[in-house]
C-alpha positions in Angstrom: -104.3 -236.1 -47.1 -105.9 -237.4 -50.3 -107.2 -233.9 -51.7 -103.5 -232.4 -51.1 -101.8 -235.5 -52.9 -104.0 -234.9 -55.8 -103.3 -231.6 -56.0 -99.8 -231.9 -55.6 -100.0 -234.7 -58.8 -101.6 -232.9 -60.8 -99.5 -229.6 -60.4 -96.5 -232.0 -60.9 -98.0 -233.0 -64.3 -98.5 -229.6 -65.6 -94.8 -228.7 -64.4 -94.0 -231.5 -66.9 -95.7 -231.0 -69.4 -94.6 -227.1 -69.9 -91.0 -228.4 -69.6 -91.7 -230.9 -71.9 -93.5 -228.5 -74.4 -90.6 -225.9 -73.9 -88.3 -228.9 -74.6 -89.6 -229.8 -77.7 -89.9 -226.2 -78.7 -86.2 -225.9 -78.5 -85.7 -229.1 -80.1 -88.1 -227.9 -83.3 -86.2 -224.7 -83.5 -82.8 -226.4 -83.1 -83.3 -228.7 -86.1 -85.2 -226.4 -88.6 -81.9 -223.7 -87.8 -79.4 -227.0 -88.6 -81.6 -228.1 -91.7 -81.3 -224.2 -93.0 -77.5 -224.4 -92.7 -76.9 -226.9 -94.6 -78.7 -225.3 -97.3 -74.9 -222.8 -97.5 -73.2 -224.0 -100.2 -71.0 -221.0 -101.1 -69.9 -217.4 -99.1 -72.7 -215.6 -100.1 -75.7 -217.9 -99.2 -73.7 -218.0 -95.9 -73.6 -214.3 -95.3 -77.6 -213.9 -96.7 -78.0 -216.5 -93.7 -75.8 -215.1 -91.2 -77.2 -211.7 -91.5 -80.9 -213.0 -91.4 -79.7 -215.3 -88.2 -78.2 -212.0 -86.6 -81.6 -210.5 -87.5 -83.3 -212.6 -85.9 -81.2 -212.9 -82.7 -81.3 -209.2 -82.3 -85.8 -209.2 -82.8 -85.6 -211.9 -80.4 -83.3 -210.8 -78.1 -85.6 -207.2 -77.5 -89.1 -209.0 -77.5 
């Protein structure tokens, strides 16, 4: 019984630490994409950015 609760702990802690890592990963991304829109200050840096967001949607959507 001991052997299978340690087993079952320690594949419990590696389930949380990948959702923690994936998490924080999201969290990274999400706040460096809202620190480079407010860098827009008139249409055109907005469209430069919305096409290179687009961009990147589109590489990541087909990886």
């Amino acid at each position: 019984m001991r052997s299978y609760t340690l087993t079952a702990l320690d594949y419990y802690d590696q389930l949380f630490s990948a959702q923690m890592d994936a998490a924080r990963a999201y969290s990274d991304m999400a706040i460096a994409q809202a620190r480079t829109w407010l860098d827009v200050k008139d249409p055109d840096s907005f469209k430069r950015l919305w096409k290179a967001s687009r961009k990147r949607r589109a590489i990541s959507w087909s990886a």
